[in-house]
C-alpha positions as CSV (number, residue, x, y, z in Angstrom):
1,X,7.5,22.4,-12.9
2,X,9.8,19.9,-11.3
3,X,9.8,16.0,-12.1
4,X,8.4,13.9,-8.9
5,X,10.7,12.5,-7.3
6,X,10.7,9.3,-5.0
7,X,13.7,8.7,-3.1
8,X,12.3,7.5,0.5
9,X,12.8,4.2,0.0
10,X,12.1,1.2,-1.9
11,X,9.3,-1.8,-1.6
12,X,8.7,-5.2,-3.1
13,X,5.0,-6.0,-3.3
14,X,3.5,-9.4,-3.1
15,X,-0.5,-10.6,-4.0
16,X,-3.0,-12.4,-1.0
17,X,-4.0,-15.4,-2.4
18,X,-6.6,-17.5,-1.1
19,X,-6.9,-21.2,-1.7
20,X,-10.2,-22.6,-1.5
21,X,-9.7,-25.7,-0.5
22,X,-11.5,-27.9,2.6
23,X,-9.6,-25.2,5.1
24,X,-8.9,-22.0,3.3
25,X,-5.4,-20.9,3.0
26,X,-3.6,-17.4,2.0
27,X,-0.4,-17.1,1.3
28,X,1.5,-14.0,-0.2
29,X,2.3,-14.5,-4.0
30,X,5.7,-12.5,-4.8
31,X,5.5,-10.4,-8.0
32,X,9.1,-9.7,-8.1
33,X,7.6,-5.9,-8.7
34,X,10.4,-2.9,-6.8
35,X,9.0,0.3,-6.6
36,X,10.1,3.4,-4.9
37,X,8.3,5.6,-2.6
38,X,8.0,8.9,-1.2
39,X,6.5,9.3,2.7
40,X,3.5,11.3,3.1
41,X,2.4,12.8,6.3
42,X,-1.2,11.2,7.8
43,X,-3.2,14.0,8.6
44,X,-5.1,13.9,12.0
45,X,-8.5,14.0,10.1
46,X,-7.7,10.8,8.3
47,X,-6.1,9.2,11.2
48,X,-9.3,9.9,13.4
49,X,-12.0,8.5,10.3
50,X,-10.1,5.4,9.8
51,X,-9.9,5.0,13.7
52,X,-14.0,5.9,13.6
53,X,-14.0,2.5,11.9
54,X,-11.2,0.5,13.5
55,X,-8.7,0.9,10.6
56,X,-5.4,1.5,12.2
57,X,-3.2,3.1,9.5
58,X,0.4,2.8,10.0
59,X,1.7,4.5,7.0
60,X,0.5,6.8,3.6
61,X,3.1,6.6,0.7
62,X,3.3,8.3,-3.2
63,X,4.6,6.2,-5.6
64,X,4.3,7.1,-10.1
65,X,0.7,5.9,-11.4
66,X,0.3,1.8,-10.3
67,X,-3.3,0.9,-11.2
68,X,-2.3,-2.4,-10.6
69,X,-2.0,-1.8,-6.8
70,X,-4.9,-2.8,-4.5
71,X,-6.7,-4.1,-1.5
72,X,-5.5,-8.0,-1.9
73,X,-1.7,-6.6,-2.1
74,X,1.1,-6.5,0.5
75,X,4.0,-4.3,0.5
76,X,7.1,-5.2,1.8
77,X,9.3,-2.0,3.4
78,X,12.2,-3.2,5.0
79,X,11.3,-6.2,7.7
80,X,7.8,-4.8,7.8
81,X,4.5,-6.2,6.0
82,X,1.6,-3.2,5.3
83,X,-1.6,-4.5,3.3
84,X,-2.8,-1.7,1.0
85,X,-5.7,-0.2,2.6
86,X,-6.8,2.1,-0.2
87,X,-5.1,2.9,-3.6
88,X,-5.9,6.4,-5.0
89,X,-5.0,7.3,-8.5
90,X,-4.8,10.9,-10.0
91,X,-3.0,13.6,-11.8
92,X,-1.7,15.9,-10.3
93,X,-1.9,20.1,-11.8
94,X,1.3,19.8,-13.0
95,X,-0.3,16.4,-15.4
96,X,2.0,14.0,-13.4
97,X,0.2,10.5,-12.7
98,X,0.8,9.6,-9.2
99,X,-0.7,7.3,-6.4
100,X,-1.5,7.3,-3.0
101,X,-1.2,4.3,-0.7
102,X,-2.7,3.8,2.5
103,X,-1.5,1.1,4.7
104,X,-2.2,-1.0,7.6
105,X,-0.5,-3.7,9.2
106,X,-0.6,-7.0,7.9
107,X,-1.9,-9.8,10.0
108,X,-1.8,-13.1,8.7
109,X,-4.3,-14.4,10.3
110,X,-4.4,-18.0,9.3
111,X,-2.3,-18.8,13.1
């Protein structure tokens, strides 16, 4: 049994927050949180669901257990902003906690 490793890069993750005021506002909320990655492959069967419901994933990615991580986050990976699509939490047989993040491109669509 070998210790997970995560050593494809690194991203910084950020909250959506909405303000609620007379026009309503979002703005990314930095949570000063680094966390490294491993790239997982997209399989065409995902890729072709997703499509099925105009979800254009750009990215999956493994990271140790987050349960923090969810829909109303943003990942930073280099210059490039993903918003978690989906977050799935397990074990894996080996008992290591891991999780999978799907992600699409961020719009920021208050423009």
């Amino acid at each position: 049994m070998d210790m997970p490793t995560y050593v494809d890069g690194v991203f910084y993750l950020y909250k959506i927050v909405e303000d609620n005021d007379v026009v309503n506002t979002i703005h990314l909320e930095n949570l000063n949180k680094r966390v490294w990655f491993c790239d997982r492959g997209i399989t065409d069967r995902l890729r072709s669901q997703l499509e099925a419901n105009n979800v254009e994933v750009q990215r999956k990615i493994r990271i140790p257990q987050y349960r923090e991580i969810g829909s109303m986050n943003v990942l930073q990976i280099d210059d490039t902003f993903y918003k978690v699509y989906n977050a799935y939490h397990f074990t894996d047989t080996d008992g290591f906690k891991k999780t999978d993040i799907t992600l699409v491109n961020w719009r920021d669509d208050r423009d």
